[in-house]
C-alpha positions as CSV (number, residue, x, y, z in Angstrom):
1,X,8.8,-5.9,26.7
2,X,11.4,-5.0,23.9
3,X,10.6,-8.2,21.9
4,X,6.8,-6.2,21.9
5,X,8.4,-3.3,20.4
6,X,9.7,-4.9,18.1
7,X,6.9,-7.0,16.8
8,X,4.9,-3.5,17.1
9,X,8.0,-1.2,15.4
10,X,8.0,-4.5,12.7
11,X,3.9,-4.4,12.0
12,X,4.2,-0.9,11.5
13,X,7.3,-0.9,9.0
14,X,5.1,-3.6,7.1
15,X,2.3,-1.0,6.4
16,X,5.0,1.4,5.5
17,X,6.3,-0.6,3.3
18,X,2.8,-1.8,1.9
19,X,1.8,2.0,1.7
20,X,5.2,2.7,-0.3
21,X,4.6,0.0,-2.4
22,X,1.1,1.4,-3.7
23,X,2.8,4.7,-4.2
24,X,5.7,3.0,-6.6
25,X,2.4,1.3,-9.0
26,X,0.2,4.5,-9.0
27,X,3.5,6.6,-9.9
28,X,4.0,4.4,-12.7
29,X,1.0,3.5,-14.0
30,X,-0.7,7.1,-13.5
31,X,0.6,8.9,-16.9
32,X,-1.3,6.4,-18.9
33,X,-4.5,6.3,-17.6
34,X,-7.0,8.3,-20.4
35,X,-9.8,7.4,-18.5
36,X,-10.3,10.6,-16.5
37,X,-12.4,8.5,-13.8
38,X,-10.1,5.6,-13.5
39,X,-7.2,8.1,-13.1
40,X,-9.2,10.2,-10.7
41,X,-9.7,6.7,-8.3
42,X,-5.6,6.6,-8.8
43,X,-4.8,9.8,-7.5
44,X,-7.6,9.4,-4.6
45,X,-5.7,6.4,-3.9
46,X,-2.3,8.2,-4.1
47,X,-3.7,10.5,-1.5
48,X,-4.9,7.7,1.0
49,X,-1.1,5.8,0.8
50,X,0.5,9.0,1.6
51,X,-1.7,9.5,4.5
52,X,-0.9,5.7,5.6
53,X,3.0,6.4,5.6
54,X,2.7,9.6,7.6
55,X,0.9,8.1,10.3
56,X,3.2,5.0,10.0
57,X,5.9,7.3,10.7
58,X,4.2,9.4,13.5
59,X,3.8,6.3,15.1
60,X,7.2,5.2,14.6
61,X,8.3,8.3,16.5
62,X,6.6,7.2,19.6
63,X,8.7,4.0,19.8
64,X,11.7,6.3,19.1
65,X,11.9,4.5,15.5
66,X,12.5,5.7,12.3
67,X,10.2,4.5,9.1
68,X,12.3,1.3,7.5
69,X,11.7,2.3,3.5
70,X,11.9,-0.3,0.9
71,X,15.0,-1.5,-0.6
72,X,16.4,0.2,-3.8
73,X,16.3,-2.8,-5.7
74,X,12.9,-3.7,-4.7
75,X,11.8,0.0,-5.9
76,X,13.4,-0.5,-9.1
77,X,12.7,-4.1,-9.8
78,X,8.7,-2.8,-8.8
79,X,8.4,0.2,-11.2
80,X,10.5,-1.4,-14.1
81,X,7.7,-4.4,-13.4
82,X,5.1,-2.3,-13.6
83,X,6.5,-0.3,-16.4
84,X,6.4,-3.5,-18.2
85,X,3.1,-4.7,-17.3
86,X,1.3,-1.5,-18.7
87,X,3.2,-1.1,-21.9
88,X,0.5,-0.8,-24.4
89,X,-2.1,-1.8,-22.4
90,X,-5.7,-0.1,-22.0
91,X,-7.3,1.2,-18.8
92,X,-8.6,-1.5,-18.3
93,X,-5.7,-3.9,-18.1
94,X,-4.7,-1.4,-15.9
95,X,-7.5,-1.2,-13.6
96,X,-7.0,-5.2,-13.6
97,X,-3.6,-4.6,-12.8
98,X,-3.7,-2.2,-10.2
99,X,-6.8,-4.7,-8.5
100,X,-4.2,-7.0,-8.1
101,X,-2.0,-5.1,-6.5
102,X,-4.9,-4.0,-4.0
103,X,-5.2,-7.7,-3.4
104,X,-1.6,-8.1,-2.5
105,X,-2.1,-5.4,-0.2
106,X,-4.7,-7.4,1.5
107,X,-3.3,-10.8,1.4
108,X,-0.1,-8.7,3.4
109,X,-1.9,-6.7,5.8
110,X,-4.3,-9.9,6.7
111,X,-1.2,-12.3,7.0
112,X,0.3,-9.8,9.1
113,X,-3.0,-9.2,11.5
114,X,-3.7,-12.7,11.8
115,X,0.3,-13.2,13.1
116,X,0.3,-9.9,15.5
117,X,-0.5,-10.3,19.2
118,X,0.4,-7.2,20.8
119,X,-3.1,-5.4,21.2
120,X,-1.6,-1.7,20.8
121,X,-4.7,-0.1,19.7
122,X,-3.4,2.8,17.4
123,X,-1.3,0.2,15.2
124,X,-4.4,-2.0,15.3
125,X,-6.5,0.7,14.0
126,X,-4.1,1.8,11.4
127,X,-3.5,-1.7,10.3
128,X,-7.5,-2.1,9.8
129,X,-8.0,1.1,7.8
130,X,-5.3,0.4,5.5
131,X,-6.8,-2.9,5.5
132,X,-10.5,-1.7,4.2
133,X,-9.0,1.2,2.4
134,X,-6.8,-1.9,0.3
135,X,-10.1,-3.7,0.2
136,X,-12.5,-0.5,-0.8
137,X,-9.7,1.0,-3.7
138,X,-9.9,-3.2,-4.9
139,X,-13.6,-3.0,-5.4
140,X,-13.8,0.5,-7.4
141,X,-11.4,-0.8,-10.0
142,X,-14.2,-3.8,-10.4
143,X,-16.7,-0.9,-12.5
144,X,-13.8,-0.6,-15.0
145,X,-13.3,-4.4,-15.9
């Protein structure tokens, strides 16, 4: 039973983590966007990975967990990456850029769901969602290509 818990407390730190993780990119990347529909998508997007970490956490609670946040270095190593990445470049290196980092998102979440056995339903559910929502926010950056 407790090694359950863990493997459900450890799935739902993952999306967390994945959630946090879109937040650091669109945070960086979102003052230069000029392409008021490309940065519209972003800050859809921004809305959706917020949403993911507070019912990451609320879920959490019911294990009597707490939300494991990514390490410092990873957060700075991420948005001094990403800094880099979009130095100069036009919306639509962006848009190619943040694509990829949807695709991350889904190479993680489906790694993750292929691996996890435990069958509780609300971590399922949210692990799908982020899933298609990865998979969705992927496709709209294809217009901008």
């Amino acid at each position: 039973m407790k090694e359950q818990r863990n493997s459900n407390i450890k799935f739902l730190n993952l999306i967390y983590q994945n959630a946090q993780m879109g937040l650091i990119g669109i945070d960086t990347v979102i003052d230069k966007i000029e392409n008021e529909k490309i940065a519209k998508i972003v800050n859809e997007q921004r809305k959706e990975y917020e949403q993911f970490l507070s019912d990451a956490k609320d879920i959490l609670l019911k294990y009597g967990a707490k939300e494991e946040e990514i390490s410092k270095l990873k957060e700075i190593s991420s948005k001094a990456m990403a800094s880099m990445m979009t130095l100069g470049k036009s919306d639509k290196e962006i848009a190619k850029l943040m694509m990829e980092g949807n695709q991350k998102g889904v190479l993680e979440i489906t790694a993750e769901l292929n691996q996890y056995e435990d069958q509780d339903e609300e971590i399922l559910n949210l692990a799908h969602r982020l899933l298609a929502t990865e998979e969705h926010n992927r496709e709209e950056f294809k217009k901008y290509l």
